[in-house]
N, C-alpha and C positions, 0 to 999 in steps of 0.2 A: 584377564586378571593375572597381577605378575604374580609370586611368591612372596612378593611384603606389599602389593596392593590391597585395592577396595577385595575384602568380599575372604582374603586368606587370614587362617588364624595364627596371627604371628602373637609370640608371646610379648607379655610387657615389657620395655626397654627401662621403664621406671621400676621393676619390683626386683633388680639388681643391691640397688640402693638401702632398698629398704628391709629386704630379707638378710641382709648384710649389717645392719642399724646402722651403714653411710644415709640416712634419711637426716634432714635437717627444718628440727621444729622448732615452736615459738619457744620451751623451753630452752635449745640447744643453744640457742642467741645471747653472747655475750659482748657487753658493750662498755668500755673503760668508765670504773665508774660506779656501771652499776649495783643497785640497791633491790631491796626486796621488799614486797607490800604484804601484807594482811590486811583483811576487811574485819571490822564488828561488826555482826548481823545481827537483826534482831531474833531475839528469841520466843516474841510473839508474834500470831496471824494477824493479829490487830489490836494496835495502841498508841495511846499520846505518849510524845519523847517529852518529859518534864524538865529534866537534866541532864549535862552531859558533862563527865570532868575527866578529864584527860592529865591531869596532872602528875598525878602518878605516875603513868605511862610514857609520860616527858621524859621524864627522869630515868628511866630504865637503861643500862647498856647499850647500846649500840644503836638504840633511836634516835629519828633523822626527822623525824616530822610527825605528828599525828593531827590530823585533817578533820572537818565536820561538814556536813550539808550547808551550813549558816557561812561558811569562806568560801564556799564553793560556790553558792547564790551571790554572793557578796564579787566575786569575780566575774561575775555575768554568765554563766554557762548555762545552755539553758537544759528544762527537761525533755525525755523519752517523748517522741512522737509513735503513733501508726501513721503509715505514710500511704494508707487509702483509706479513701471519702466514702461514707455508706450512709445514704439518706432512708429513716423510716420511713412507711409507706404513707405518715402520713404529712414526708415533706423535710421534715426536722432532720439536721445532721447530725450523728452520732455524738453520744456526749462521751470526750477522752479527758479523763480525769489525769491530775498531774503525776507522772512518773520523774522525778528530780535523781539522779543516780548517786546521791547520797542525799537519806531521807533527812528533814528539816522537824517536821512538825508530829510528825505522825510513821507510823508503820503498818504494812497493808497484808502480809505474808511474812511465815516464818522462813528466813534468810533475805531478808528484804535488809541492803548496805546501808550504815549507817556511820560508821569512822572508817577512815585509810591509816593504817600504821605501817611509815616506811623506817627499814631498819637496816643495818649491815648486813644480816642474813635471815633468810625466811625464819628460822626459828625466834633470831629476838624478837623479829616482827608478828611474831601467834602468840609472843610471851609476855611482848606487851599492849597486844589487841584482849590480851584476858585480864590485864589490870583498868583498862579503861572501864567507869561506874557511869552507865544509863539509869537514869533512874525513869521507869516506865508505867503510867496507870492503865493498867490493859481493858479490853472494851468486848464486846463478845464477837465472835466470829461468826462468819457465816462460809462455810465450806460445798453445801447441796447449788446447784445452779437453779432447782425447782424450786426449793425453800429457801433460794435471795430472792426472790420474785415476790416470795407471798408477805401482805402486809405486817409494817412492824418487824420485819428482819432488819439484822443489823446492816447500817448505811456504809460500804464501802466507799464512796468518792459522793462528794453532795454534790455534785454536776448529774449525778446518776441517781434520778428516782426510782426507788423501789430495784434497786442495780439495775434498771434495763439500759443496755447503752444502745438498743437502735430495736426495734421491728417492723422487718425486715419483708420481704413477697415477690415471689415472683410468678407469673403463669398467669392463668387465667380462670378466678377459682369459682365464678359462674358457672361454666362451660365446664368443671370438673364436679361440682356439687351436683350439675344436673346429670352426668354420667354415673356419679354414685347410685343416686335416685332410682337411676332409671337401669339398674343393672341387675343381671341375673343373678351373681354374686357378687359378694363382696370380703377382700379376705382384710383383716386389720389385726395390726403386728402391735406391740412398743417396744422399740427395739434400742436399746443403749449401747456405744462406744464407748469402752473404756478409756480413762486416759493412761498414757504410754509416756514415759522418762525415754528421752533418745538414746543415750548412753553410746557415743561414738569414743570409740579407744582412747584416744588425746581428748583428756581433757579441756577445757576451755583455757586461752591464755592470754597473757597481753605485755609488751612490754610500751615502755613510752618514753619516748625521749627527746629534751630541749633543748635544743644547740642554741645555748643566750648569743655567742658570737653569730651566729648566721641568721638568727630570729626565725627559728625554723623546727620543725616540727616530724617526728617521724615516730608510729605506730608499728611493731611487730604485733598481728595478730592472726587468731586462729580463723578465718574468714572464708567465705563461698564468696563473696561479692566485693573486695577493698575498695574498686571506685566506688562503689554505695557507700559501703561506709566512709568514705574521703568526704564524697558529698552531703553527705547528712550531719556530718560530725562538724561541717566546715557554716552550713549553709543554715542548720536549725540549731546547734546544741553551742555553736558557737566557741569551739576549742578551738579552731586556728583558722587562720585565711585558708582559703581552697589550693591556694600557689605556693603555701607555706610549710603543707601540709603531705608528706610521703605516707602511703601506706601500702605495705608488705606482708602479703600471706605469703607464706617461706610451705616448704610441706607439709600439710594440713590431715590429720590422720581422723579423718571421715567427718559430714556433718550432720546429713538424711535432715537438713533444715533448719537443725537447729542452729546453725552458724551463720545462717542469712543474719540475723540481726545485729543491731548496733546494741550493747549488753552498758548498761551501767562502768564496768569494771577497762574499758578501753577508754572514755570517756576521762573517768578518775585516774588511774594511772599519765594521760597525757600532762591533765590539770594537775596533777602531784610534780609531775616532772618538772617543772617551770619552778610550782610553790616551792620546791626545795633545793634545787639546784642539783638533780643527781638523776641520771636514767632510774624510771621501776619498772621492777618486774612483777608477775602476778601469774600465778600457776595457779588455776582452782585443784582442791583435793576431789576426791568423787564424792563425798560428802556433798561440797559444794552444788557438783555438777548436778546429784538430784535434788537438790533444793533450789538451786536458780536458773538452771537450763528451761530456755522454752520447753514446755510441755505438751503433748498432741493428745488429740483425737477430743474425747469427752463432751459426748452430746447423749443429751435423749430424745425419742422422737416417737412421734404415734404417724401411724401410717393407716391408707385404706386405700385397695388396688381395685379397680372395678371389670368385670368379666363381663363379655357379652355371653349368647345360650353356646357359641361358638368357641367360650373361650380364648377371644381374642379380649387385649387387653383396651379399654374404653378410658379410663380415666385412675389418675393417681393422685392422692392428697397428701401431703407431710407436712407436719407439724414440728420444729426443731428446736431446743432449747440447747445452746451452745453456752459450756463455761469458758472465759475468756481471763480467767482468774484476777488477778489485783491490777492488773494495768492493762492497755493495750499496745502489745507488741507489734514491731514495726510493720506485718501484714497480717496479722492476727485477723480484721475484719475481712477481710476476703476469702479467706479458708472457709468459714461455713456457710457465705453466699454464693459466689461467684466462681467457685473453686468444688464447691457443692452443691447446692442447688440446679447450676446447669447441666448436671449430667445425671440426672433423676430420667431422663427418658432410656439411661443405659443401652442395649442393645435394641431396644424395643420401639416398636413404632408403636406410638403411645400418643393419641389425639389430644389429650389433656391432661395434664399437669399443674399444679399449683403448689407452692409451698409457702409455707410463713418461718422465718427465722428469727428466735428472738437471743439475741446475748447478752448473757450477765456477767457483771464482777462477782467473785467472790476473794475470799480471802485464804487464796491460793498462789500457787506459781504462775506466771501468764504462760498462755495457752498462745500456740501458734502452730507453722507449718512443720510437720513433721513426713518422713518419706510416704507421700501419695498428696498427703493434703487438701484433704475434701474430698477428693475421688474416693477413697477408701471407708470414708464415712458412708457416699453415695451408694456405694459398688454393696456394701453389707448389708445398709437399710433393702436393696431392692432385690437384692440374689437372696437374703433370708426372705423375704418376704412372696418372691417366685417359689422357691422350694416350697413356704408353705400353704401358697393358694392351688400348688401342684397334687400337695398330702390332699387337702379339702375337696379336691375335685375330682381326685380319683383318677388322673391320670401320669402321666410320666414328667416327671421333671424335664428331661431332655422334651421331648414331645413338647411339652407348654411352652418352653424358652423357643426351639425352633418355629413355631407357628407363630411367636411375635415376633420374629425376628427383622429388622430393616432390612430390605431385600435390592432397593435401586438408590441409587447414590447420583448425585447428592442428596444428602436429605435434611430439611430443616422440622429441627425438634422445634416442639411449644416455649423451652426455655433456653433462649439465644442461640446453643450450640446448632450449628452446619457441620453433619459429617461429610466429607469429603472423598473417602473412600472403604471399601470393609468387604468381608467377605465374612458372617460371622458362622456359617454353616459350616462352612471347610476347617474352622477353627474347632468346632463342637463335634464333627466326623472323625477328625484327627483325634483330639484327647479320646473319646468312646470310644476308637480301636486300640488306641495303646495303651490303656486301660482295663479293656475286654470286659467293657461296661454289661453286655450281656450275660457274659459269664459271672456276673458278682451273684447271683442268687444262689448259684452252687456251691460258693466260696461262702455264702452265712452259714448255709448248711455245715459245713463241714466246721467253721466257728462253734457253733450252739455244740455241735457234737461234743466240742473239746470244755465246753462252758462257759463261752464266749461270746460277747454279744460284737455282730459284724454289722458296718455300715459303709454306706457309700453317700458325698456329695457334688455335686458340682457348681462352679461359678463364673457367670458368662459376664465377664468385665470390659466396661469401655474406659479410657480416658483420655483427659486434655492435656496434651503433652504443649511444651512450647511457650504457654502464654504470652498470647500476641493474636494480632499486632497493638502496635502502638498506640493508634489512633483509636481504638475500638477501648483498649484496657483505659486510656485515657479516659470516653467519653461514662468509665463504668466507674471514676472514681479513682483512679490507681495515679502516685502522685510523679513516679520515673515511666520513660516510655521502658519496652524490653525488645528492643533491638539488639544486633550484636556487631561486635567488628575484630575487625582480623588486619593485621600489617604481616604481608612476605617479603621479605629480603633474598634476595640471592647474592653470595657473596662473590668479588671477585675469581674466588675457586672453584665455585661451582656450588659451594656447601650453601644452606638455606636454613634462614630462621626464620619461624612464623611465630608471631605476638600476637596474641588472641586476651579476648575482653573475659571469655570463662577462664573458670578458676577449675582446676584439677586435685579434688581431696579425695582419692579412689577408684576414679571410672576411668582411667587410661588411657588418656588426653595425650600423651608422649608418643603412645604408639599408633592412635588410633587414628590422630591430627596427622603424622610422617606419611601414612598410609595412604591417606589422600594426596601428598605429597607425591610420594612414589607413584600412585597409581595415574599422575599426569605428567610426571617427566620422566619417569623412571630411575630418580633416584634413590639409590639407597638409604633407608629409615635414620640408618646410622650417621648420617649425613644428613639431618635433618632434626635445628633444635626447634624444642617448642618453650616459649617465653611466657610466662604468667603468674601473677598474683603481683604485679610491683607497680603502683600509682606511677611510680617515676620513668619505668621503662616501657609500661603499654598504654598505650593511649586510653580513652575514657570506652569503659565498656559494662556487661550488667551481669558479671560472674552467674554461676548456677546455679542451676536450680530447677524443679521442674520438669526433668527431663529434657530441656534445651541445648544442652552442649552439641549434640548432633545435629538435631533440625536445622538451631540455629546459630549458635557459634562456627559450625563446619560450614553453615550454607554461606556463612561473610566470609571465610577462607578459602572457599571455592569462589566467592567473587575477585578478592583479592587474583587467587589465582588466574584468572580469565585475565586480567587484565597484564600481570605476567607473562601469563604465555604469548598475548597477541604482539607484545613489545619482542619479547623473544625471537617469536617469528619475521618477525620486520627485520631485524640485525641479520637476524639467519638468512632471510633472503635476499639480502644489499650484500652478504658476505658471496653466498654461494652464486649469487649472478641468477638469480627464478624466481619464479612470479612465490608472491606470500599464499597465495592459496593454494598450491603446491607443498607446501610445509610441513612436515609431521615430527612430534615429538614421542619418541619411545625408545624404553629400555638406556635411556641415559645419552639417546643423539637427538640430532635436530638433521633431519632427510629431508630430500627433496625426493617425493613420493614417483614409482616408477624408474628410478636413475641409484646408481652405486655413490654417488655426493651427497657426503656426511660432513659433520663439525659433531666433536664430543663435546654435552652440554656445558664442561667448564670452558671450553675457548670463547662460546655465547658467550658466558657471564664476564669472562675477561675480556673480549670485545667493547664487552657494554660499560667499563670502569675504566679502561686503557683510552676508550675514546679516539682511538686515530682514524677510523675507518667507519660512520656510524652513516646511516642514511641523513639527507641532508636534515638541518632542520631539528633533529632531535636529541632530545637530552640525555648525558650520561646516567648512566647507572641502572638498575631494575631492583628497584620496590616499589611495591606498590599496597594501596590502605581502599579496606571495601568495609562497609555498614549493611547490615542485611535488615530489614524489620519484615517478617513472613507477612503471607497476606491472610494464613488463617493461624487457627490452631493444629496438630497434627494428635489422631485419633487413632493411636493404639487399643488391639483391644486382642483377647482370646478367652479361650474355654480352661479350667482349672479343674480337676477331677480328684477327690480327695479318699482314699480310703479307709478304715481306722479298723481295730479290734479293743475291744474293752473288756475289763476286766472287772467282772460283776462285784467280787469280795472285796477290791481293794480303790475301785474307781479310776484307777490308771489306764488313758490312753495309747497305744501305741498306734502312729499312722504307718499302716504296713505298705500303703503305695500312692505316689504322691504322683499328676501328668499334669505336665503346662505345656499347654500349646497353642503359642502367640502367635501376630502376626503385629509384626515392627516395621514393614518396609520394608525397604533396601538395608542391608545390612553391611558393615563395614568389616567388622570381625566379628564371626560368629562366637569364638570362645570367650570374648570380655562380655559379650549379649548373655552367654548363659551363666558367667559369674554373678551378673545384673540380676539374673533372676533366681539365682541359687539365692544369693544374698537379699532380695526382696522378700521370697517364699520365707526363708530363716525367719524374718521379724514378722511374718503376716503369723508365721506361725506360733513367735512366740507373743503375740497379741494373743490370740486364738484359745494358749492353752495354757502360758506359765504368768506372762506381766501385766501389772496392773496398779497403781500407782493411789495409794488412801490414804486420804487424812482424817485424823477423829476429829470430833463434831468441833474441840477447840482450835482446829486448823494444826497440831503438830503431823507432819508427814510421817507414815509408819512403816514408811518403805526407803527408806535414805540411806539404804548402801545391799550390796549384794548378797547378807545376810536374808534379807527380808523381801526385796523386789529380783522375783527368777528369772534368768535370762535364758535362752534358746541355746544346750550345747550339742554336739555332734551325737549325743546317743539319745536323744531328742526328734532328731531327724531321718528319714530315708532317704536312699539315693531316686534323686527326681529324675523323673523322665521329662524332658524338655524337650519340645520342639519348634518349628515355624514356619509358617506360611508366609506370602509377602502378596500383598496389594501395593504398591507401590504410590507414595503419599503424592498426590500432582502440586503441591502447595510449596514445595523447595525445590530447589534443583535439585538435589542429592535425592528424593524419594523416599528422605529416614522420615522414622515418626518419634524414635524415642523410646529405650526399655530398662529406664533406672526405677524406676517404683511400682512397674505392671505388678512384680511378684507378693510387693504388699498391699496391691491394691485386692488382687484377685482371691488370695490367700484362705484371710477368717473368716467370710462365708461357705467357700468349701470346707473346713475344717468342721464348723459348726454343723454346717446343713447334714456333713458324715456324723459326726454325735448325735445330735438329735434322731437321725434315722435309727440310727443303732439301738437307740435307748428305748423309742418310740415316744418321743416326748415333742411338743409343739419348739418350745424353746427351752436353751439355756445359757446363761450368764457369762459373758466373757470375763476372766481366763476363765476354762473350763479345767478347772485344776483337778484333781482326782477328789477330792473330800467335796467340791460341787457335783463332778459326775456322779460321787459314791450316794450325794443326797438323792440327786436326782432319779436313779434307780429305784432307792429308796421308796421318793415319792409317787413314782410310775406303779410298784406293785397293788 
C-alpha cells in the first residue's frame, strides 16, 4: 500500500474546490440568453383545474412565455413513469396513474406544477406566476396511507381502486403461519416509519436549452444518474431524440436519492426551451424542495416474530402498508418490496418469512428512495422488534441477536436474498467493548442518582448494497439493467483520465477512483482525472446510488484497468527486450522483475501514441472501456450501540455515546468510509429524534421550511466511535461491499431501542422529540 493507494486515507482532492466556493453548480451555469422560470403550484392536495387565465401575466414586464399542461400535451411530451414492474400477488400489474409534469385536468398534492412563467429575471418570473388566476373546485383529500384504503376514501387516480396500487408477497406464508402456531412465544410489534424530506444542501435545479440551429438539446441538472435521465426523458417523456439530447450534472451538492429521479421541472424547462426560444433556468427555493422533493420512508406495519422454547427464532410475519403519495416515482415501487422485503431475514437465520405489501396513493408528495431505501425500514421493523421480544423473554438483547445469528456463509434467506459473506459476531463483540456494554448498569446507577433516566440500545443491521445484477433485477421487474462502466485513458504523458458511468454528489469519487489508479501504477492522484456527470463525454452508464459506486462503478474501472495494464506490459516487454510475464508495474515504472531494466510509466504511454516501435500487429494508443454487471448483491452489515440520558422534567434526550462497528470489505479509504457513516449516523439520527414530515387531514404540509421540520445540528450529536472489521466480499474483484447508508440504516433502532429502555416503555413514536418523550414518562408512571 503506497501513501495515495488502496487502503491510505488521503484527503479529498475535490473538497479544495468546494470549501473554496470554486465548486460549480446547476445554479452557477450561465448560458447567452438565458431566462428564468417560475412554476404555479397548486395550492390544493386535490382538485379539478376549471380555469386557467394567463393573461394578465402575459402582459407583465419582462415575460417571455407562460406555459399550461394542455401545450404541453398538445406537443406530445408524455407523462412521469415508475420505471419498475410490480405484479400483485394476484397476477395483476400495478396500476400507475398519470403523472403529466404540468397538470391538465386535475391536481393530486399540494405543490403539484401547473404553469411555467419564463421571464428575464426570476423575480418577474414569481411576480408574474402570482398573477396567473386558476380557478380550482377542490375535492377532499386523503393524506393517512390506512385511511386511503378504507372504503369511500377519496379516489386519488381512477386506475387505482380504493388507492391500492399493487399487493404485494413475498415468502412463504404457510410455512410462517404454522411457525406462529406452533411457537413458544410470540412477540407482535406495529411499528411505523416516519416519513423523512431529504433536504440535500442544493437545492433541486434545472436549466434547458434549445439550440434551433443545431436541433439539439442540452439539460443542466442536479442528477445522481444523467444517462437515466437522458434515456427516459428521450425514450418515454419524449423531449428529444436520444442523439439530440446532452445531459450534464456539473457539481451536485448531495442527493441521499432523492436526485435519482426524473422531476417534472427538467422535463418542463427543456419543453419551455424550444416553446420560447431562450435557454431557462429553474432554481427551486426550500419551500419548493419540501413540497416536491421525493419523500422517504412512511410505512406502517404489524409484525409477529415467532420463538422456539430455545429462543431461536422460527418464523416472521409483516404486514406493510406503504404510502407512495400522489404518483408513482421513477422507483418508488421497489423501495418497499424488493429493497424491503428482502432483507426481513436481517442478520438472522430465520426458516420463514412471509410479507404482504400493500401501497397507496394519497394526496401527498411521491414517496421514493431516500438514503438506505427499504433497508432502513427493514433494519427498524426487525431490530425494534428483537429488542422487544429480548424485554419479553427475559433475556439479553445481545444474547438473543447472537444466538440467531447466521453463522456459515453462504447462506440463502427464505426471501431471495444470498448472503455471501459476514461475520456478524466480531461485529457485535466489537461495538460491546467499545462501548463497555457491561459496564452500562453502573452508569444508570449513577444517572438515577443525578435524576436521570439512562439507557442503552443496540442494532444489528444488514444490507443490499449494489443492486444487481442485471439479469436478476430484470427478471424482478426493474425496467434498466445496473451494470457499470468505466473508460481509462492514459495520455501520451503519462497522465490518466478515467470516465466512469457514476456520478459523484459527496462520496469522493475524485480521490477515491485516483486511488485505485495509484495503487496499480503508481501514479500520482494528482495526475489522475476523474470525468463524470456529461451524456456527451462518458459513455452510457447507471450513476449512483445504493451504495454502488465502489462495488460497482470501481469494479468496471478495475476492469478497464486490467486490460491497460496488460497492453502496457506488452510495449514494456517488446521495449525492454523480456518476456511479458516478467513485467511489473510499481511506484510509477514498468521492471522487468529480478534485473535493474526500467522505462518510467510516461515513456510506456508515449511509446504507445508515438507508435515507432510497438510489438508487431498492434494498435496505437492505451484506452481502454470495461462494463462490470456483479454477480451478486454486496452485504454490508454491523453492530450499532446507542447510549442516551433523559431528562425526566423536560423530555430532552441527550445521546451521551454513540459505537458503529461495520464491516464494509476491503476498504479504500478509511477516512471518506467514516465521513459515510458520520453523515449516515447524522440523518438515522435525526429521523430517530428531531424529523418528521405532516400534513393535516386537508393535505397542506405543516412542515415546509426549517421553521417547523428540525433538522440534526452538531450539539445534537456525539462524537461517534466508529470502527471495522472486513470479511472480504468474493462477489467483485475489489472485495468492497459498500458504506454510504449503513449509518442510516443502523441508526433509529438503536436510538429508539436506548429510549425505550430508559424510559421502561414497549415503544415510542418516531421523532421522539422531548414533548413525546416528556408524554411518554408521563404515561409510564
Amino acid at each position: 500500500m503506497g501513501i495515495e493507494g488502496v487502503g491510505a486515507r488521503v484527503a479529498r482532492k475535490e473538497d479544495k474546490r468546494f470549501i473554496t466556493g470554486a465548486g460549480r453548480y446547476v445554479d452557477d451555469m450561465v448560458v447567452p440568453g438565458m431566462k428564468h422560470a417560475a412554476f404555479v403550484r397548486s395550492p390544493h392536495a386535490h382538485a379539478q383545474i376549471k380555469k386557467i387565465d394567463v393573461r394578465t401575466a402575459q402582459g407583465m414586464p419582462g415575460v417571455i412565455g407562460v406555459l399550461t399542461g394542455k401545450e404541453l400535451k398538445a406537443d406530445g411530451i408524455g407523462n412521469l413513469i415508475c420505471g419498475w414492474m410490480i405484479h400483485s400477488k394476484d397476477g395483476s400489474p400495478m396500476k400507475m396513474g398519470a403523472w403529466s409534469p404540468l397538470a391538465v385536468d386535475k391536481v393530486r398534492y399540494v405543490g403539484d406544477a401547473v404553469v411555467i412563467v419564463v421571464a428575464e429575471t426570476k423575480g418577474q418570473a414569481r411576480d408574474a406566476a402570482e398573477a396567473v388566476e386558476i380557478t380550482y373546485k377542490e375535492l377532499k383529500a386523503v393524506v393517512d396511507a390506512t385511511k386511503a384504503l378504507e372504503k369511500g376514501a377519496p379516489q386519488v387516480h381512477a386506475e387505482a381502486e380504493n388507492n391500492l396500487i399493487f399487493d404485494w408477497e413475498i415468502g412463504d406464508g404457510k410455512a410462517t403461519d404454522a411457525a406462529i402456531k406452533a411457537a413458544a412465544h410470540v412477540t407482535r410489534m406495529k411499528i411505523v416509519n416516519n416519513r423523512l424530506v431529504p433536504n440535500a444542501m442544493e437545492p433541486r435545479a434545472a436549466l434547458g436549452h434549445y439550440d434551433k440551429a443545431e436541433d439539439h438539446y442540452t439539460c443542466w441538472t442536479t442528477s445522481q444518474n444523467p444517462h437515466v435521465a437522458r434515456l427516459v426523458m428521450s425514450a418515454f417523456y419524449n423531449v428529444a431524440p436520444e442523439n439530440k439530447l446532452r445531459v450534464i450534472a456539473p457539481d451536485v451538492g448531495g442527493g441521499f436519492g432523492s436526485k435519482i429521479y426524473i422531476y417534472p421541472e427538467e422535463i418542463v424547462c427543456l419543453w419551455a426551451s424550444k416553446k420560447t426560444g431562450v435557454p431557462v433556468k429553474w432554481v427551486a427555493d426550500r419551500t419548493e424542495s419540501f413540497l416536491t422533493d421525493a419523500h422517504g420512508r412512511d410505512h406502517v406495519s404489524t409484525v409477529e416474530m415467532a420463538f422456539d422454547k430455545n429462543n431461536r427464532i422460527t418464523g416472521l410475519k409483516v404486514d406493510t402498508i406503504a404510502n407512495l403519495g400522489a404518483y408513482m416515482s421513477l422507483f418508488s415501487s421497489c423501495v418497499p418490496t424488493y429493497l424491503y422485503a428482502t432483507l426481513l431475514s436481517g442478520q438472522y437465520d430465520i426458516p420463514a418469512i412471509h410479507a404482504n405489501v400493500r401501497t397507496v396513493y394519497t394526496n401527498t408528495a411521491p414517496v421514493d428512495a431516500y438514503r438506505g431505501a427499504g433497508r432502513p425500514e427493514a433494519t427498524y421493523l426487525l431490530e425494534r422488534t428483537m429488542e422487544a421480544a429480548a424485554r419479553e423473554l427475559g433475556v439479553s438483547p445481545a444474547d438473543l441477536r447472537r444466538k440467531n445469528f447466521i453463522t456459515t456463509f453462504p447462506h440463502q434467506t427464505p426471501v431471495i436474498m444470498n448472503y455471501d459473506a459476514g461475520d456478524y459476531a466480531t461485529s457485535l463483540d466489537a461495538a460491546m467493548k467499545t462501548a463497555d456494554y457491561a459496564g452500562f448498569a453502573a452508569r444508570k446507577a449513577d444517572a438515577a442518582g443525578k435524576g436521570k433516566l439512562r439507557g442503552i440500545g443496540m442494532s444489528c443491521y444488514i444490507e443490499a448494497c449494489g443492486i444487481a445484477p442485471s439479469a436478476a433485477v430484470g427478471s424482478l421487474g426493474a425496467g434498466v439493467g445496473l451494470w457499470e462502466s468505466a473508460e481509462v485513458r492514459v495520455n501520451a504523458v503519462g497522465t490518466i483520465e478515467v470516465l466512469t458511468g457514476s456520478h459523484s454528489h459527496g462520496q469522493g469519487h475524485e480521490t477515491t477512483f485516483a486511488q485505485l489508479v495509484n495503487q496499480r501504477f503508481g501514479v500520482p492522484i494528482d495526475s489522475v482525472s476523474i470525468v463524470h456527470g456529461d451524456t456527451d463525454k462518458v459513455q452510457m452508464g447507471m450513476g449512483t446510488y445504493g451504495s454502488r459506486s465502489g462495488a460497482v462503478g470501481m469494479s468496471a474501472i478495475a476492469k478497464a484497468l486490467d486490460k491497460v495494464e496488460a497492453k502496457a506490459k506488452k510495449i514494456a516487454a517488446h521495449l525492454l527486450e523480456a518476456d511479458e510475464g516478467d513485467i511489473v508495474i510499481e511506484n510509477g515504472e514498468v521492471k522487468v522483475a529480478g534485473t535493474d531494466k526500467s522505462l518510467p510509466w510516461f515513456q510506456v504511454a508515449l511509446a504507445a501514441y508515438t507508435a515507432h516501435n510497438l510489438p508487431a500487429g498492434m494498435e496505437p494508443g492505451l484506452k481502454e472501456t470495461a462494463f462490470y454487471d456483479p454477480a451478486n448483491f454486496t452485504f454490508p452489515a454491523g453492530c450499532y450501540i446507542c447510549e442516551v440520558e433523559i431528562d425526566p422534567e423536560t423530555g430532552t434526550t441527550e445521546i451521551v455515546q454513540f459505537v458503529a462497528a461495520d464491516d464494509f470489505g476491503n476498504i479504500i479509504n478509511p477516512m471518506i468510509v467514516e465521513g459515510q457513516v458520520h453523515g449516515g449516523i447524522a440523518q438515522g439520527v435525526g429521523q430517530a429524534l428531531l424529523e418528521g414530515a405532516h400534513y393535516d387531514a386537508s393535505g397542506q404540509l405543516l412542515t415546509a421550511s426549517y421553521m417547523d421540520y428540525t433538522m440534526p445540528r452538531a450539539g445534537d450529536l456525539p462524537s461517534f466511535k466508529v470502527s471495522t472489521s472486513n470479511t472480504p466480499c468474493p462477489s467483485n474483484p475489489l472485495g468492497i461491499k459498500g458504506c454510504g447508508e449503513a449509518g442510516a440504516i443502523g441508526s433509529p433502532p438503536a436510538v429508539i431501542n436506548a429510549i425505550t429502555d430508559a424510559i421502561g416503555i414497549a415503544d415510542i413514536a418516531m421523532p421522539a422529540t422531548p414533548s413525546t418523550v416528556w408524554a411518554a414518562i408521563r404515561a409510564a408512571k
